[in-house]
Each structure stands twice: as C-alpha cells, then as structure tokens.
C-alpha positions as CSV (number, residue, x, y, z in Angstrom):
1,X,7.6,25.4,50.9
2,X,7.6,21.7,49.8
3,X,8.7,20.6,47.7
4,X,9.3,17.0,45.8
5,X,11.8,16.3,43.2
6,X,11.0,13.3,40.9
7,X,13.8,12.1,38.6
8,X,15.3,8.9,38.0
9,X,18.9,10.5,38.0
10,X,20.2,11.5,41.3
11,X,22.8,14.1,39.8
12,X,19.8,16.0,38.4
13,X,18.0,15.9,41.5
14,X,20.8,17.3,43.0
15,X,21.6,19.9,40.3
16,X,18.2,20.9,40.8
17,X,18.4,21.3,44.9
18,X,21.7,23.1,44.1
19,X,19.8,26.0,41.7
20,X,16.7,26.1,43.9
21,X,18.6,26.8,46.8
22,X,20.4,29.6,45.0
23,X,17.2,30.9,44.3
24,X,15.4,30.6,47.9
25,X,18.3,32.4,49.3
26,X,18.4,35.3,47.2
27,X,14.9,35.4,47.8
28,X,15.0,34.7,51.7
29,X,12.6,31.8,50.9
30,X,13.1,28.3,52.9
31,X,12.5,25.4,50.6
32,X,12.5,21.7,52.2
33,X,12.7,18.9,49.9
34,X,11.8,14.9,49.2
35,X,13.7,13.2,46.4
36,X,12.0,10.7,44.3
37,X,14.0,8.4,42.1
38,X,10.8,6.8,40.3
39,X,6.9,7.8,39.9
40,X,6.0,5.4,41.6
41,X,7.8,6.2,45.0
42,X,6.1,9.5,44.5
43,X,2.8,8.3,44.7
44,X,3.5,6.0,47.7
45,X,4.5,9.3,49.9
46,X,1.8,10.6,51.9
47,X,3.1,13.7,52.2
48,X,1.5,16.8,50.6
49,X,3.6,19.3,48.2
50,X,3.6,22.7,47.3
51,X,5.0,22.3,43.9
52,X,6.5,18.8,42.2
53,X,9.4,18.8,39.8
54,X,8.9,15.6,37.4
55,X,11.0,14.0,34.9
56,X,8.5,12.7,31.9
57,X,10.6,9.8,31.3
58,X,11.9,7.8,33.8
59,X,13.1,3.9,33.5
60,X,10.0,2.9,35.5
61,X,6.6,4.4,35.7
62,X,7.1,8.0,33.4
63,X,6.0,11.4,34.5
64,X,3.2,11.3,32.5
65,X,1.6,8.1,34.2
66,X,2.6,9.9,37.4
67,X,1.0,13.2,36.9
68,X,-2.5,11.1,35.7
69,X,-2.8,9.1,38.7
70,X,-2.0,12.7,40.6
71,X,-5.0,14.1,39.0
72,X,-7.4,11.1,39.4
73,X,-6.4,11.4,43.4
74,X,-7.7,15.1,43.3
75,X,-4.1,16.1,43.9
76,X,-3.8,19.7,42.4
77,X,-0.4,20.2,43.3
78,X,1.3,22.5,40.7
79,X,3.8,19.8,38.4
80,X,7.1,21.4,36.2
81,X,7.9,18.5,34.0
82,X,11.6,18.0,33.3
83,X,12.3,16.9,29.9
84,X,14.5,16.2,26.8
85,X,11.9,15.6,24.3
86,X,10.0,18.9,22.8
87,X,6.6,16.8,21.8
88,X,5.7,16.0,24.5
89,X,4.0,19.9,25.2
90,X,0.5,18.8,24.3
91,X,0.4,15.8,26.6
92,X,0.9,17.7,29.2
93,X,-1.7,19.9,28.7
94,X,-4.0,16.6,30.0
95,X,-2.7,16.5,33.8
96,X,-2.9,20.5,34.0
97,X,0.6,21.2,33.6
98,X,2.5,24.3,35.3
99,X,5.3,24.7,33.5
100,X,7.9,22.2,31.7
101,X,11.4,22.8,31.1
102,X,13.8,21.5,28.6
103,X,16.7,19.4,29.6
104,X,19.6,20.6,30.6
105,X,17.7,22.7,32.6
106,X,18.5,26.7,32.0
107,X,18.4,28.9,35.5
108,X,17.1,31.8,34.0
109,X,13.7,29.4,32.7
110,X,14.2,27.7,35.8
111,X,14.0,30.7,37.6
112,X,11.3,32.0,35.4
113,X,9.3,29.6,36.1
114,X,9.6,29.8,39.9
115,X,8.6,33.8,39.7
116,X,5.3,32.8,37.8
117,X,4.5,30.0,40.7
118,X,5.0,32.5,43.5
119,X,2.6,34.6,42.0
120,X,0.0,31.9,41.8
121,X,0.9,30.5,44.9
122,X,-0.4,32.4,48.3
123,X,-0.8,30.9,52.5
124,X,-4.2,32.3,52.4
125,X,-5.5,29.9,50.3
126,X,-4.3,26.8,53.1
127,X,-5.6,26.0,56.3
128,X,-2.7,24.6,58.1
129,X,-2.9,22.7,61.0
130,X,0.4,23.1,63.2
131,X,-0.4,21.1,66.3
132,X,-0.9,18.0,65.0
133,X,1.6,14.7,65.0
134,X,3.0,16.2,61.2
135,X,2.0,19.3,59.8
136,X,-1.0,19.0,57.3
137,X,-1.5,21.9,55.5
138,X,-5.2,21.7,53.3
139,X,-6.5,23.8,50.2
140,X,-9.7,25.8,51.6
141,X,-11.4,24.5,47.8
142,X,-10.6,20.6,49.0
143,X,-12.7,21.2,52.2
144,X,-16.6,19.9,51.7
145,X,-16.7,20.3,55.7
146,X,-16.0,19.5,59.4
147,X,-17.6,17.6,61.5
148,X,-17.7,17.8,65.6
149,X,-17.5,14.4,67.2
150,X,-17.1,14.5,70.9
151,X,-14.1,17.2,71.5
152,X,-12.4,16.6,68.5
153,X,-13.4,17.0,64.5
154,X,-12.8,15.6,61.4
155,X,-12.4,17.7,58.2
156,X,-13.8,15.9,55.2
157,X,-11.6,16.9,51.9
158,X,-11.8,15.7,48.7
159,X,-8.7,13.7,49.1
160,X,-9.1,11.9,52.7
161,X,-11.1,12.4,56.2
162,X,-8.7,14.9,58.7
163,X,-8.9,13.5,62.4
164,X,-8.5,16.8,64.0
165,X,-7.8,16.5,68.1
166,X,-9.4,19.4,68.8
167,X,-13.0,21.0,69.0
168,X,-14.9,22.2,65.7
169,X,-14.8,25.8,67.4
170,X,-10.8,26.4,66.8
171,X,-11.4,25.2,63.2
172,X,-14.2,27.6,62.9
173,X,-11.4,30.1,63.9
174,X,-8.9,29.6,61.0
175,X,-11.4,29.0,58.2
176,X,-12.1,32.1,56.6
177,X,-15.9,33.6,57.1
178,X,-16.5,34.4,53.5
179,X,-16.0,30.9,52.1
180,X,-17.0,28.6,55.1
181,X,-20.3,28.5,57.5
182,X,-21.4,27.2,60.6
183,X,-24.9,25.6,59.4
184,X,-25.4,23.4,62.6
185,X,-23.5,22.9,66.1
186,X,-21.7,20.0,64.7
187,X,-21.2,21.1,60.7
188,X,-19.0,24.2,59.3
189,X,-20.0,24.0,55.2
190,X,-17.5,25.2,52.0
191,X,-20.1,27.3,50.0
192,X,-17.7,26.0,47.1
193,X,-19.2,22.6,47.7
194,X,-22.7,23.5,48.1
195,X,-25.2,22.6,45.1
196,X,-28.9,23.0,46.9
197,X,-30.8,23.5,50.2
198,X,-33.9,22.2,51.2
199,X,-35.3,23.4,54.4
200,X,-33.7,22.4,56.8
201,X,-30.8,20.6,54.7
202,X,-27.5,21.2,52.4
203,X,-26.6,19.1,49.9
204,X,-22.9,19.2,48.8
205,X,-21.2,18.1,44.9
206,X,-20.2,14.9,46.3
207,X,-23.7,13.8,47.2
208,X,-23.3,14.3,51.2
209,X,-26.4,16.2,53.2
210,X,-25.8,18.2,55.6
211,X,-28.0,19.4,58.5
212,X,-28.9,23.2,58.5
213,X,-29.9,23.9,62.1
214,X,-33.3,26.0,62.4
215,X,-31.4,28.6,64.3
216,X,-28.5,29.2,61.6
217,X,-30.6,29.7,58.0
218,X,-31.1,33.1,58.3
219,X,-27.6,33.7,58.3
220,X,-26.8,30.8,55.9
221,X,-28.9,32.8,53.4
222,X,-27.3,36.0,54.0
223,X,-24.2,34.9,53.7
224,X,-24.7,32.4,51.0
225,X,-26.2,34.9,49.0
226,X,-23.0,37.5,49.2
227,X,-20.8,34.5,48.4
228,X,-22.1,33.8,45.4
229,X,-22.2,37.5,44.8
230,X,-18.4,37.9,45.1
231,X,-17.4,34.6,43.5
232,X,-19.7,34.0,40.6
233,X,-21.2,37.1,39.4
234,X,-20.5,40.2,38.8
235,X,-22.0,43.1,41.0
236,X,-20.7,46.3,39.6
C-alpha cells in the first residue's frame, strides 16, 4: 500500500512511519511511503496513493488548499488530516474527508482509523498494470475506456491518457466483465461512464462517442441491461 505522508515537521512524519509500521506488522501488511514536507510538493508528485496523511496547517500551502486542488484533479485518494485545531471538522467535509485526527496523534485513533480504511479499501476495485516502466495501479470507476492503436492501447481515465505497450486484448483480460465491454475491435467501454446509445454509437459523461460495432450490440444490450440491474436498481 502507498502511501504519502504530508507534514511540514519531519519528526511527525517520522513518528507517524514509526506507528504505521507497528501497525503493518502486526498485521502482516507492507506499507511503502513518500514524505512531503509542504502541499505543494505533494501535488508536484506524480505518483498515485492509496491513502494520504495531511497536516491542515503547514507554513506554506495548508492541507486544506491541498486537499481542494486534490479534488479538482479527480484525485479520490482517501485524505486523514492531521491537526491541532478542533474547527476545522466542517471544512473538511468539502474535500470528502476520511478521517482527521487530533494532534498529538493517539495510536489507538490512529489505529482506528486505519481498521475503518481497510474495510473500505479492496484490490478488486484497481486495475494494476505490473509490466510497465513504474507500476500504475487505476480505479476501475476513473476508466471511460481503452483504445487499440496498432499493438499497443491507451486507457483514457479521468485523470490522464495510459500508454499501455501492449494489445487491447490483455486489457480486456484484467477488466472485470460486469463493469467493462468490448463495443468495437478497437473500444472496451465503463458502463459507469455511459449516458446514451444511438445506433450504432455510445456516448460517455465526458462528452466522448464511441463506436458500437454492428456485430457487438446485441451483447452490449444484454449486458448493459444487467449492469444497470445490479448497480442501480433493485431486483428482488
């Protein structure tokens, strides 16, 4: 799991490894970590995190500042704000808080708080790609779909465009069937993403059309159909 610690004091960012490893190893969990003395160095990583430890008020740009510009990227990461000041509780209701914990940090909240993110937090909900130069690990609801270009693909997200360096069929592999289709030899769809159908065409919440091959909308509507079954409305 990865995971960024953002603090402008380096003894807390330590103190902080120092509990979490405590935790991961009681837990035989492996936790790899990024420190961040400043919001701003934070957002300048391009690195994706599983969960995001962040001071609300720091010397330079605050948490809060941080955590906004987070959200405005489409960065759902899960943020724990670290702070000394107990108003602050509403604010962070804006940027889709986690958790926040008081300063100084108790284990057993700390700890708390990290039982109540396992919960939430599961693989199956990634598609992680291992072969590639770093390890890029996307949520399945940030995919609007891949595209085959030559022998490679690229996976369009709501964050950024994936290069992928391999064919469209091995990402048709690791997507899961119930939530992604093949609607054409060079599109696999997110039903999340999908807001209408003409004929022979998909168009997708962030205004992109997609081709529905003649040979694939009989099984598009099947399987459209017992998406939205499942995922939207209830069929007992």
């Amino acid at each position: 799991m990865r995971i960024a610690l953002c603090d402008d004091e380096k003894y807390m960012r330590m103190m902080l490894r120092e509990r979490l490893d405590a935790y991961a190893k009681k837990r035989a969990l492996v936790f790899n970590y990024e420190d961040f003395a400043d919001g701003s160095e934070l957002l300048k990583a391009d690195r994706i995190f599983d969960l995001i430890f962040l001071d609300y008020k720091m010397k330079e740009l605050n948490g809060m500042d941080t955590a906004r510009e987070l959200r405005n990227r489409n960065v759902k990461t899960a943020i724990v704000f670290l702070t000394s000041i107990s108003d602050i509780i509403r604010d962070t209701f804006e940027v889709n808080t986690f958790r926040f914990l008081d300063k100084p940090i108790i284990n057993e909240k700390l700890y708390k708080a990290l039982d109540d993110f396992l919960k939430s937090f599961t693989e199956d909900e990634y598609l992680s790609l291992l072969d590639c130069p770093k390890i890029i690990r996307i949520r399945y609801d940030d995919i609007y779909y891949a595209e085959a270009t030559n022998k490679t693909c690229i996976i369009h997200t709501v964050n950024e465009d994936i290069d992928y360096p391999f064919v469209l069929l091995k990402i048709e592999k690791m997507l899961p069937a119930d939530r992604f289709i093949r609607t054409h030899k060079s599109f696999i769809v997110g039903f999340k993403h999908i807001i209408s159908r003409s004929a022979y065409t998909i168009t997708l919440d962030n205004k992109q059309e997609i081709d529905l091959g003649r040979n694939h909308v009989a099984s598009f509507k099947e399987k459209y159909i017992d998406y939205m079954s499942r995922y939207y409305f209830d069929t007992e």
